[in-house]
PLY file of the C-alpha trace (Angstrom):
ply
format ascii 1.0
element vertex 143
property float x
property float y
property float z
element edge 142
property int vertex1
property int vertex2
end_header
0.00 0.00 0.00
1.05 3.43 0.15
-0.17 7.01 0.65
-3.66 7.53 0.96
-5.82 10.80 -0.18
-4.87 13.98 2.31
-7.66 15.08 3.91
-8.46 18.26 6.01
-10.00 18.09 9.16
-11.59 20.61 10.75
-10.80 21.47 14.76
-9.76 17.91 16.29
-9.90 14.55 15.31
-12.75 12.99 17.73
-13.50 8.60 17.53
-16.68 9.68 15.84
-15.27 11.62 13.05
-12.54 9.11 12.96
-14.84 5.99 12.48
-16.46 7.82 10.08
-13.15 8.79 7.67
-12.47 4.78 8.26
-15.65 4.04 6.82
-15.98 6.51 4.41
-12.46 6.11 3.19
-9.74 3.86 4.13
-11.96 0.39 3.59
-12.54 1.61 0.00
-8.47 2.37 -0.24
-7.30 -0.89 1.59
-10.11 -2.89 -0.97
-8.58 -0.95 -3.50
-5.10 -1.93 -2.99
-5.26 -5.10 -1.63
-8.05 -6.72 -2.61
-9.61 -7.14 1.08
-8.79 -6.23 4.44
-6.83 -9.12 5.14
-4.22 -8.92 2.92
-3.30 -5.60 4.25
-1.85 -3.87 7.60
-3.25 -0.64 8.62
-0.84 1.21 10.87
-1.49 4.00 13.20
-0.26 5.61 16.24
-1.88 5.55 19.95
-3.30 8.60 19.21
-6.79 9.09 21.13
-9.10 9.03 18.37
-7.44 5.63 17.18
-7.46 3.74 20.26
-10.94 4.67 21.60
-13.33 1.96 21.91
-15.44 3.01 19.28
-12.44 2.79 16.50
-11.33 -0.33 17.20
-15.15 -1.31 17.20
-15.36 -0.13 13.43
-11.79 -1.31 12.66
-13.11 -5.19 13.74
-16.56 -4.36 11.81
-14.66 -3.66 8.48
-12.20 -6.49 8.75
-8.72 -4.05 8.86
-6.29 -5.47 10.81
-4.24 -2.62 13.07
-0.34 -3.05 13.09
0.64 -3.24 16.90
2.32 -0.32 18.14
4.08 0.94 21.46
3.46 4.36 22.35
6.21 7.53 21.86
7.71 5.70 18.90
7.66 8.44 15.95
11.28 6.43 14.62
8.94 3.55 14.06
6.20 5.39 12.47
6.94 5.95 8.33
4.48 8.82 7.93
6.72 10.56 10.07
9.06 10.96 6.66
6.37 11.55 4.69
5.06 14.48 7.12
8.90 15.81 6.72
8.66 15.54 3.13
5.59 16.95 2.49
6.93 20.38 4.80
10.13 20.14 2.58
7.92 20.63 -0.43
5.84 23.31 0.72
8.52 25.49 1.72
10.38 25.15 -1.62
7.24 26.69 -3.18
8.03 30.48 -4.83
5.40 31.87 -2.45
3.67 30.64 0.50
-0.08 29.91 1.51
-1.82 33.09 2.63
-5.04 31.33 3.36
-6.14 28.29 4.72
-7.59 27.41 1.77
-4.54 27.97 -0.53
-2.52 26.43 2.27
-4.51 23.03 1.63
-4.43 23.12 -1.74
-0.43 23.38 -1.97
-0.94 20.58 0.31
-2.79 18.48 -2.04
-0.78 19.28 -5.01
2.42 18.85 -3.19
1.08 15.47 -1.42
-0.15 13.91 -5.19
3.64 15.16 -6.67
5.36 12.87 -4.17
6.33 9.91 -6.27
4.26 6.56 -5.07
7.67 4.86 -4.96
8.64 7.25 -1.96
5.26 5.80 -0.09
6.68 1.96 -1.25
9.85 2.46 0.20
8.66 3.78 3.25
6.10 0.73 3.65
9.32 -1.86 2.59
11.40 0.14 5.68
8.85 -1.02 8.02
10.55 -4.66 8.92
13.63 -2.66 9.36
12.23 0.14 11.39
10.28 -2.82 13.94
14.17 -4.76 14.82
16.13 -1.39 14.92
12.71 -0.36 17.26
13.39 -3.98 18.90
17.43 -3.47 19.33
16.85 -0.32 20.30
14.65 -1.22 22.79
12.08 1.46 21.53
14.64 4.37 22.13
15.63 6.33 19.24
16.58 4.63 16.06
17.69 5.95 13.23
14.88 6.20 11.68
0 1
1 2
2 3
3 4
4 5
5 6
6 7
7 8
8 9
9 10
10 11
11 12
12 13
13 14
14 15
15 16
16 17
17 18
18 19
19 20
20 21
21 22
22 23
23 24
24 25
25 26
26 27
27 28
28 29
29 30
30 31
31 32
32 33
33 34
34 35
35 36
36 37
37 38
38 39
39 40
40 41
41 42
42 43
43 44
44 45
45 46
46 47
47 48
48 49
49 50
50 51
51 52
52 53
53 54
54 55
55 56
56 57
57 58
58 59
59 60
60 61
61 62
62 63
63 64
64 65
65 66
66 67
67 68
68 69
69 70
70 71
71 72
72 73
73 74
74 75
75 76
76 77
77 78
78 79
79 80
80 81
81 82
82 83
83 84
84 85
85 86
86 87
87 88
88 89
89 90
90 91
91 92
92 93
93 94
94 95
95 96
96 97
97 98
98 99
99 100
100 101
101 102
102 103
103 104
104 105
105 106
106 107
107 108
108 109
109 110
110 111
111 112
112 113
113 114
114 115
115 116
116 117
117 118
118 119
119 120
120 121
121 122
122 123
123 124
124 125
125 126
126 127
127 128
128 129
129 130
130 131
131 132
132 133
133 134
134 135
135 136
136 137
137 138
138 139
139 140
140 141
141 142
């Protein structure tokens, strides 16, 4: 798999809204790309919205099976890079965002220009992201 669409949120991510981008949009993208939930690995951090009761509720319902993950491990986590490389892209722009609106849309543009082989990489670094995560004992990694 790799990157999936960017999508704005308004104010904070709450389980409901959450469950709802999960139905609304990652089932279709892991179908999409995989052919069913379980041939793929959804991976997220402990982040509130992902680990409420409710999320892992609709997660079960729709069959997508969560990568485990250990808390205050951004080394671990790919979309860290992509985050980094998505800021890298927006500030090279001539001119900057003045508005929300153009900010997003520099955003989208810059997120769809990142090559899907970046996002297959990133995915192929995960076995060697978990042992350095492992060796490292969850401290900081190179990563």
């Amino acid at each position: 798999m790799g990157r999936t669409p960017l999508v704005c949120v308004e104010g904070s991510m709450i389980a409901a809204s959450y469950s709802i981008w999960l139905e609304d949009t990652v089932v279709h993208y892991v179908y999409a790309h995989s052919g069913s939930p379980e041939k793929g690995l959804f991976q997220e951090d402990l982040a509130l919205c992902h680990t409420a009761k409710a999320c892992k509720a609709t997660m079960e319902a729709l069959g997508i099976e969560v990568l485990p993950w250990v808390g205050q491990s951004p080394d671990m986590n790919p979309i860290e890079n992509a985050w980094a490389e998505l800021e890298r892209r927006l500030r090279a722009r001539p001119t900057a965002p003045k508005t929300k609106d153009e900010l997003f849309n520099a955003l989208q543009e810059e997120w769809s220009a990142i090559p899907e082989s970046y996002f297959k990489e990133l995915v192929q670094s995960m076995p060697r992201r978990v042992a350095a995560g492992v060796a490292a004992r969850v401290a900081s990694t190179k990563y």
